[in-house]
N, C-alpha and C positions, 0 to 999 in steps of 0.2 A: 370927269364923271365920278363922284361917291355915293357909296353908297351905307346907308345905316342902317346896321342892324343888331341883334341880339343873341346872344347862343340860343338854339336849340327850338328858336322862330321858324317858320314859314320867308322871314327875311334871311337865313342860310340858303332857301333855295333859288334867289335871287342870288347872291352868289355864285352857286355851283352853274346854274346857267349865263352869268356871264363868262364865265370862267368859259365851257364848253362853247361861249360863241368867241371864244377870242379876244373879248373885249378888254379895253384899256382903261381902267377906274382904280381908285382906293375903296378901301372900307376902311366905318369908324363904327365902334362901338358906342351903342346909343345913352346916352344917359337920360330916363324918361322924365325924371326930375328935373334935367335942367332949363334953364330961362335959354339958352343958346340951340337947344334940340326941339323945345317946344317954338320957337323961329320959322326952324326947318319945317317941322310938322307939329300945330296946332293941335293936333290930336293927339297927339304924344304916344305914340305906336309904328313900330316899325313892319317893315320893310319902309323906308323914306329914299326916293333917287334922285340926288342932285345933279341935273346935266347942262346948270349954267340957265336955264332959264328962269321967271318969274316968282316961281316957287316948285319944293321938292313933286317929284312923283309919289304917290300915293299907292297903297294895295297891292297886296303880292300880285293879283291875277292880271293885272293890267301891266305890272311892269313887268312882267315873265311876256303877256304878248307884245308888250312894246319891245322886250330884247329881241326875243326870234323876228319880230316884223323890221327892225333897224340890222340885224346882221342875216339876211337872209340867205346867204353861201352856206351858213353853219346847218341848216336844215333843223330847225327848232321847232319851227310852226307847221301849221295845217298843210296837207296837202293843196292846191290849186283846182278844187272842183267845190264845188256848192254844199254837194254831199259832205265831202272830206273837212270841209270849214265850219261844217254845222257842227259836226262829231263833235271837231275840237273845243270848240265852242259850248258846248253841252258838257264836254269832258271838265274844262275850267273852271264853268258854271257849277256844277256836283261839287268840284274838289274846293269850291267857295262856300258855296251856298249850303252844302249839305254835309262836307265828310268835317271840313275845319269846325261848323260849331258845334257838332255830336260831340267834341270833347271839353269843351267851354263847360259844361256843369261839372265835368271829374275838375279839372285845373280852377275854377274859380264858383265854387259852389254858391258862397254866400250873395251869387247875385240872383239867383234863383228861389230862393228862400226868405220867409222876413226872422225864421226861427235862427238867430246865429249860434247854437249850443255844438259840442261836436256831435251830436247824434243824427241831429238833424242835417247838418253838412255831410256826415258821413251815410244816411241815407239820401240824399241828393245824387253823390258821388256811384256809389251801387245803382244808381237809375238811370247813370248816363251808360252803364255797361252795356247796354241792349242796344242803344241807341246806336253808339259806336259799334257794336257789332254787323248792325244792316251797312251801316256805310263799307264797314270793310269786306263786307261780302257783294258789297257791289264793287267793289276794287278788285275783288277778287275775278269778281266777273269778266271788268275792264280787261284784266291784263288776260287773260284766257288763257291758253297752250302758249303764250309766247313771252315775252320778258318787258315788255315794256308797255304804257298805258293806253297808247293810241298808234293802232293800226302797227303794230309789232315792228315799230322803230324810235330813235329816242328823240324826245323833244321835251321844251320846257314843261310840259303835263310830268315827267317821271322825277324830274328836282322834286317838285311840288308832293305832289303824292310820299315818293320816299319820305323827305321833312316830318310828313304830319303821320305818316302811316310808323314813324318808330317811336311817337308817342306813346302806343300804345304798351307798350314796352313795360308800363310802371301799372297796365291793366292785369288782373290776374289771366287775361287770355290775351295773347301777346301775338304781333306779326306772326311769329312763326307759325300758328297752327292753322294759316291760310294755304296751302300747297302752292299755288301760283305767286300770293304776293312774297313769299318766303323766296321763290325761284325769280321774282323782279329783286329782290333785296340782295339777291347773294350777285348778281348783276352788275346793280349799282354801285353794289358795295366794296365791287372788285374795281372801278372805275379810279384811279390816280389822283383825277380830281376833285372827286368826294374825298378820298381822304384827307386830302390835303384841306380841303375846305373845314371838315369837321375837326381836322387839327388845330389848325390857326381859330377858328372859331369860339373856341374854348380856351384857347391860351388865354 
């Protein structure tokens, strides 16, 4: 199993939960430029998961439910009721559909704009503040009195979240002025594996 990714991606939290289910893989650093990586994924974007079959896996949120659904002793995934699978399910869905692209206009303005001046990039970026703010106050939400994203225990939902939630870091209003997700982050952030992840990640 490899896996490909990039510092400081949504594809580090495909790491930190293989990592946390035990699993046996390499990582390779992606190079989006190349004829060898665009093979692997046509789209040239990571998270990519090589597990020997036809072609790579695709998408952070599919391959975080494909890790917890392939090591299921690691307790990554949903509960086992209907209820409990929705949640997760919903949780996923947010942390795809709704919290990862509120920050796509800060990180890559000029796709939003046909003005490319920096003024206009730089009010782009000032628009996406608000946006990213509802999502993290619905993380906020998420993780309530307890530390972790779904149902106050850890699973691939808290790789994910942390990853994208310490983006905001380069925001003038930063994780920490969330009281719970500050309290999910000092969490994670005490976790072995995290560091170690966000060590070698950056090397």
């Amino acid at each position: 199993m490899k896996l490909y990714y990039a510092p400081g991606t949504c594809a580090v939290a495909c790491w930190i939960a293989l990592k946390w289910a035990d699993a046996d893989f390499d990582v390779v650093k992606a190079d989006y430029a190349s004829e060898e990586f665009r093979r692997v994924n046509p789209l040239a974007m990571v998270p990519a998961l090589d597990i020997g079959g036809s072609r790579a896996m695709t998408q952070a949120d599919a391959i975080l439910t494909y890790i917890a659904e392939r090591y299921p002793a690691s307790r990554l995934g949903p509960d086992d009721d209907s209820q409990g699978r929705f949640e997760f399910s919903e949780t996923m869905s947010f942390l795809t559909g709704d919290f990862h692209p509120a920050f796509w206009p800060f990180f890559t303005p000029q796709r939003f704009t046909t003005d490319k001046t920096k003024q206009a990039l730089d009010n782009v970026r000032v628009a996406s503040h608000d946006r990213i703010d509802r999502v993290m106050l619905h993380l906020e939400h998420l993780i309530g009195e307890g530390e972790h994203v779904y149902r106050g225990r850890r699973t691939v939902a808290d790789a994910y979240a942390y990853i994208m939630a310490r983006w905001s870091a380069k925001l003038p209003k930063t994780w920490e002025a969330y009281p719970n997700i500050a309290r999910f982050f000092s969490r994670i952030n005490a976790d072995p594996v995290v560091q170690d992840v966000l060590r070698l990640s950056v090397a």
